[in-house]
N, C-alpha and C positions, 0 to 999 in steps of 0.2 A: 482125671483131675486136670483142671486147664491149666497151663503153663502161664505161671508169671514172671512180669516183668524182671528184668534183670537193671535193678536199684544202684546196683555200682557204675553200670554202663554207661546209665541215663545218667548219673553225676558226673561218669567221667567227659560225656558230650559237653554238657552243662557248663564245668569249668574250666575246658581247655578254650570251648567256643570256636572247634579246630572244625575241618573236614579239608579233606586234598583236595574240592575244587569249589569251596565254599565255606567262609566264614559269619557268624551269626555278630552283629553289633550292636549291643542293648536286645532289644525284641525281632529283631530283623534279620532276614538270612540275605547275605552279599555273593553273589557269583564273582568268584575269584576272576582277573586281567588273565587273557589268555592270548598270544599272540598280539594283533596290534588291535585287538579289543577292550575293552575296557571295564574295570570292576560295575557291577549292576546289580538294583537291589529285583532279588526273587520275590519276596513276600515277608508278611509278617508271621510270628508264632503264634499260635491260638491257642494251643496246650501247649505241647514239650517239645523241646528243639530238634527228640530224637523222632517225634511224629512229623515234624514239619520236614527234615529230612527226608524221609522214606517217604511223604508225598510228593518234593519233589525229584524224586531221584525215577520215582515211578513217572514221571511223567516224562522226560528223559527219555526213559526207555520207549514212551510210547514215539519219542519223537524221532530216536531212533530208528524204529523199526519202517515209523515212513519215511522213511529215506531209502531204506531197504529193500519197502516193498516196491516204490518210483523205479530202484534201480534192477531190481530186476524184472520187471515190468519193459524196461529199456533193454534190457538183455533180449528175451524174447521176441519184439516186437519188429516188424522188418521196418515201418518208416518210423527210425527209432530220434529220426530228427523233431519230430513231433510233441517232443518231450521235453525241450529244452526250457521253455520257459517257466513248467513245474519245476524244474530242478533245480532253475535261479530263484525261483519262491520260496522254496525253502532253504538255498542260501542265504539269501535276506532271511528267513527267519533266526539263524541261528541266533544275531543280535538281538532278537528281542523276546524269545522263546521264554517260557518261564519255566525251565528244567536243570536238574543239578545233574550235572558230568563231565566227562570229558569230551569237549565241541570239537579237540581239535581232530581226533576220530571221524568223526561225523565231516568237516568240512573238508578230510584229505577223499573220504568216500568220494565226495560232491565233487568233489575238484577232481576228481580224476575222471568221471562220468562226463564230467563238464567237457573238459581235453577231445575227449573220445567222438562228445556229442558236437562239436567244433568242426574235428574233424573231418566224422560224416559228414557233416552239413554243406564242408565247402567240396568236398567231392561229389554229392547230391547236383550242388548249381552249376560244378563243371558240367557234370552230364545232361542237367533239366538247359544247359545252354546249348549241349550240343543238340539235344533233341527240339530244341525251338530254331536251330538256323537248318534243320533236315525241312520243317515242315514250311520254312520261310522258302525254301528252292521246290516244295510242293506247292505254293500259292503261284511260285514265280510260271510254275509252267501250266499252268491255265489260267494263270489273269486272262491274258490275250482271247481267250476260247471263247468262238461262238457258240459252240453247244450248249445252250443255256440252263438246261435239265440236270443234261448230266454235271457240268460246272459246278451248278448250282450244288446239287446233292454233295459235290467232293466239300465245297466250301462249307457247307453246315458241318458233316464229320469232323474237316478240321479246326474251328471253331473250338467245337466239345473237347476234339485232343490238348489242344491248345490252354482251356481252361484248365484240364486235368497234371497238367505240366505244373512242378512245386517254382518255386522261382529259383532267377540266377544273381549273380554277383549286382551290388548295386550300381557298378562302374556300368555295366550291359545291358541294366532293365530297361532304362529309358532308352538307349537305341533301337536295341533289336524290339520290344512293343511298338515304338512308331516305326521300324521298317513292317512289321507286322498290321498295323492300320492304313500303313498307305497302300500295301499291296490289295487287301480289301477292299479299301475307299475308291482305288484305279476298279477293280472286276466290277464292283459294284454299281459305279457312274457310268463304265460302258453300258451295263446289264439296262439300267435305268432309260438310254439316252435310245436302246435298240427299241425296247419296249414301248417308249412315247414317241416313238416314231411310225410304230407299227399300228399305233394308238389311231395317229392321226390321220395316215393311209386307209385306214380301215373307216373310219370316221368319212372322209373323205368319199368312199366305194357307197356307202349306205346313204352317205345324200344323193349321190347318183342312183341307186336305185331308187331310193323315193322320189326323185324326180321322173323317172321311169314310168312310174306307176300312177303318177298325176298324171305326168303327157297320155299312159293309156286311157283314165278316166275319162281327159276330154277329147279324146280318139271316140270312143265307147258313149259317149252324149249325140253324137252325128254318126244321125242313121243312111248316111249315104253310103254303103257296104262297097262302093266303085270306089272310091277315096280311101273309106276306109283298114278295106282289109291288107292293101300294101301297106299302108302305116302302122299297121299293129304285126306284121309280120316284121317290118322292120325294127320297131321297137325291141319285139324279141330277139333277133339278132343283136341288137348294141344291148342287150340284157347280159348274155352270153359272156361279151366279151368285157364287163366289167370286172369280173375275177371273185374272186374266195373272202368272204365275207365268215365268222363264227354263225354258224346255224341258228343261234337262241338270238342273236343280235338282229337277225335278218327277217326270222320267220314273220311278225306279223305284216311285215312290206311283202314276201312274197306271199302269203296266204294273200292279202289285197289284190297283189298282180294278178295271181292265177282266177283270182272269183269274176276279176273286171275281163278277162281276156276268154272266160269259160261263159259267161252270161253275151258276152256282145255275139263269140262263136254260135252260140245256141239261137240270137236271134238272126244273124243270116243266115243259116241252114232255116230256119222257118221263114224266110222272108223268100228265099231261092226256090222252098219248096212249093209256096203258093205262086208264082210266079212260071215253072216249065213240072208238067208230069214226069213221073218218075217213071222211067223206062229202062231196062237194062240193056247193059251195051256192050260188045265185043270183049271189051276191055274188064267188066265186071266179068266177065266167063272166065276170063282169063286167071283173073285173080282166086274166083273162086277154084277152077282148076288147082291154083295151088294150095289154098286154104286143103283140101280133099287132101293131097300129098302129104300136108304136113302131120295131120291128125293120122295118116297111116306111118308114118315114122315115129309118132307119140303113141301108139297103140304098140308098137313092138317094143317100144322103150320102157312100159310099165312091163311087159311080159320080163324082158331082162334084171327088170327092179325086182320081179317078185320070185325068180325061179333062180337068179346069181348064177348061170351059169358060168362055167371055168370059159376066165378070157372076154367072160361079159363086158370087160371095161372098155376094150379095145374097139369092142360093137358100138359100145355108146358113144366112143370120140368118132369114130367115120358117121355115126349119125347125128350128131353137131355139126363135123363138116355137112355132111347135107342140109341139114334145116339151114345154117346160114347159106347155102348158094340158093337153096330156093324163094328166101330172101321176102322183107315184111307183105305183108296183104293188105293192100289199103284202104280205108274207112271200113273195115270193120271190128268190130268191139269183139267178135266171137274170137280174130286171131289174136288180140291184148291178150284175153285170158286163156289162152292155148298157150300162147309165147311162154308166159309170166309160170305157167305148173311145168310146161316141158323143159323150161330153165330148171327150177326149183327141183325135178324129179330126175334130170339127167347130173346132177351136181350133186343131189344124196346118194344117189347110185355111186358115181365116180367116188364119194367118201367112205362107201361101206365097203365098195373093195379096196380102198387104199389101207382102212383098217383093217382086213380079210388080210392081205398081203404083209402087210405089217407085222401082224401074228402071228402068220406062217414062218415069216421068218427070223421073227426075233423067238419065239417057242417050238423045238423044232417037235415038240410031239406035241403041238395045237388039234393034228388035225384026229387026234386019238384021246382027243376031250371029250366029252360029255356033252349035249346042247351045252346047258347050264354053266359050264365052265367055259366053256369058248366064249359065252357071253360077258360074263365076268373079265375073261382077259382082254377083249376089246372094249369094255369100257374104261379097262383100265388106259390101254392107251389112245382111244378120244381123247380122254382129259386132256393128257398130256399133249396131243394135238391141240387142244382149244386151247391151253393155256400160250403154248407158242405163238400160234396164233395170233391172240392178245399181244403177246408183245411185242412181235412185228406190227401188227397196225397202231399200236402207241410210238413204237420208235417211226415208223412211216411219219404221222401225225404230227410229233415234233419237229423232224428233222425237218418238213417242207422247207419253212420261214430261216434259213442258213443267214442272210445277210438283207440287208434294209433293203437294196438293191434289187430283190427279188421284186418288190412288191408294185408294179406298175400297170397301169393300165390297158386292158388288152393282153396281158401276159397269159399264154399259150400254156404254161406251166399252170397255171392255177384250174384251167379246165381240168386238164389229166388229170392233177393230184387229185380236184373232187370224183374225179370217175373212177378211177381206180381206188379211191377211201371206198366209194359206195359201193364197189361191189364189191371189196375185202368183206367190211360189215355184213354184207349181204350173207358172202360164204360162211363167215362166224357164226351167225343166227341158225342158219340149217343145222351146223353141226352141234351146236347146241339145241337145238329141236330133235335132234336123231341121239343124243346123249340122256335126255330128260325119257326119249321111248324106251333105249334099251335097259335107264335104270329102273322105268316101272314094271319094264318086262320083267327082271332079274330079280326084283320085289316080289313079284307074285310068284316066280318060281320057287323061289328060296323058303317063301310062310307055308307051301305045300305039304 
């Protein structure tokens, strides 16, 4: 049977028009002066005084509970300073909340949250100050820095830390962010001033060689080869010594030079030839003599490539010493491509026993592997070879260009670095060409 209402009660709301924290006036419920707040009307009755009650008392409670839930939410939470300005929200709400109860409950909860939230916060900007003058004495000691890579990469890190820092005091923000932008603005104007410097030296090098390469043009128009061939061997020489240019900036002036300097060569060798019969001479015997020698020093060096014997490495460095004392063979094309493989197969040699050796000793029961495994474990550390590798000739690469000062013309420095980049690259490729072998080797062994 449903439970009814209780008739005496509803009267007695009715005609006292009481509650402890709310009074009803005519049709109307008043939230009773609380603190240095002030009487405010909640709503009007729509039924009975004792319904309008319990609706707003329920609501009250709802607004309670988020306060409740805010705070312990702030309990939990580690950056509980985050919270603050939810929690002044619903401070300001108490005034205008439309719920019956006791607020002053509620705004001691707030207030004491508040206290706490305070604070954290100013302990928070002591520390987010100490950690922005840490990283203010980290900009300090690489502004100055020529290393413009490496600089650079610290300065982008700090940056993002930077951002990630809550703020400090307002008395501190404005100083320390502009000692913070000037330290930037200083690295950044040198970084700028190195770069269109280098801009323009370089700028500079490439109109000279396109000048180069005109003067060969109309070198290469006059067919007087008596005239001409001092002058274009000269040109090459002041080629030489204009220095290091980026490769993609340069290439289609040197593609030019070389086509002008390869077509005028090809027509004096045909203009020499119809002019005196070809005869050999002392001097070619001679030469070929050696050409003979070196192809029997390249015929033992693939035997050592293919059979590894123990110590083989040591055979192939006394036989580099000899191929260079016996020294180039001139005008013919046969020793280029002898040079060019007995370089290329004495320098895969030299890397397959440096890896041999390597795995010997970093595995000490290597040599009681299996083909199959042994091959596995020296691919494994190629890699890690190439990878090194890599980043010596990247730091090489960078590091050349140290100061603007480097960069002048006829600088002796700029040959070497490109000679020494070119054969680094060079070394890289084989060992990458002998890494791509042993993994397809390792492939097929392994699908068996």
């Amino acid at each position: 049977m449903p439970k009814m209402p209780n008739p005496i009660k509803k009267q007695k709301i009715e005609k006292s028009n009481m509650h402890p924290f709310g009074t009803f006036k005519k049709d109307k419920l008043i939230l009773n002066a609380f603190l240095d707040y002030k009487p405010r009307e909640l709503g009007v009755v729509k039924s009975t005084q004792e319904d309008t009650i319990k609706y707003y008392e329920d609501r009250f409670v709802k607004f309670e509970q988020k306060v409740d839930d805010l705070i312990a939410k702030i309990n939990q939470a580690e950056n509980k300073g985050s919270y603050l300005q939810k929690l002044l929200y619903l401070k300001e709400q108490v005034n205008v909340y439309l719920g019956l109860g006791d607020y002053k409950i509620i705004l001691k909860k707030i207030e004491t949250a508040e206290v706490l939230l305070h604070d954290i916060i100013q302990k928070n900007r002591v520390k987010n100050l100490a950690l922005k003058q840490a990283i203010l004495a980290e900009i300090e000691a690489i502004k100055d820095s020529s290393d413009w890579k490496e600089a650079s990469e610290a300065i982008k890190d700090i940056k993002t830390r930077w951002i990630k820092i809550g703020a400090v005091d307002k008395e501190s923000e404005e100083v320390i962010q502009n000692q913070f932008t000037s330290l930037l603005t200083h690295f950044f104007n040198r970084r700028q001033v190195f770069y269109d410097e280098r801009s323009k030296i370089i700028d500079k090098k490439i109109l000279k060689y396109s000048w180069l390469a005109d003067r060969a043009e109309l070198i290469a128009q006059n067919k007087n080869f008596a005239e001409g061939m001092p002058q274009m061997k000269a040109l090459t020489t002041e080629w030489k010594k204009v220095g290091l240019v980026p490769k993609k900036m340069l290439e289609p002036i040197i593609t030019r030079f070389k086509t002008i300097k390869k077509e005028y060569l090809k027509e004096f060798k045909e203009s020499k030839a119809k002019r005196t019969p070809h005869t050999p001479s002392p001097l070619a015997n001679l030469e070929q003599v050696k050409l003979d020698k070196l192809k029997e020093i390249y015929n033992n060096l693939l035997f050592i490539h293919k059979d590894m014997p123990e110590n083989g490495d040591e055979l192939v460095k006394q036989m580099y010493d000899n191929w260079k004392k016996i020294g180039h063979v001139r005008n013919s094309k046969e020793f280029l491509d002898l040079n060019n493989i007995f370089r290329y197969t004495a320098t895969l040699t030299l890397d397959k026993y440096f890896i041999l050796k390597q795995a010997q000793r970093k595995f000490p029961a290597f040599n009681m592997l299996n083909p199959v495994e042994k091959l596995r474990v020296q691919i494994l550390i190629l890699k890690d070879v190439i990878i090194k590798t890599q980043e010596h000739i990247e730091n090489f690469e960078n590091n050349f260009y140290v100061m603007p000062s480097e960069f002048q013309d006829g600088n002796n420095a700029d040959k070497l670095f490109a000679s020494k980049l070119e054969l680094q690259k060079k070394n890289l490729l084989i060992k990458q060409k002998l890494l791509s072998e042993w993994e397809q080797k390792y492939l097929k062994a392994t699908e068996r």
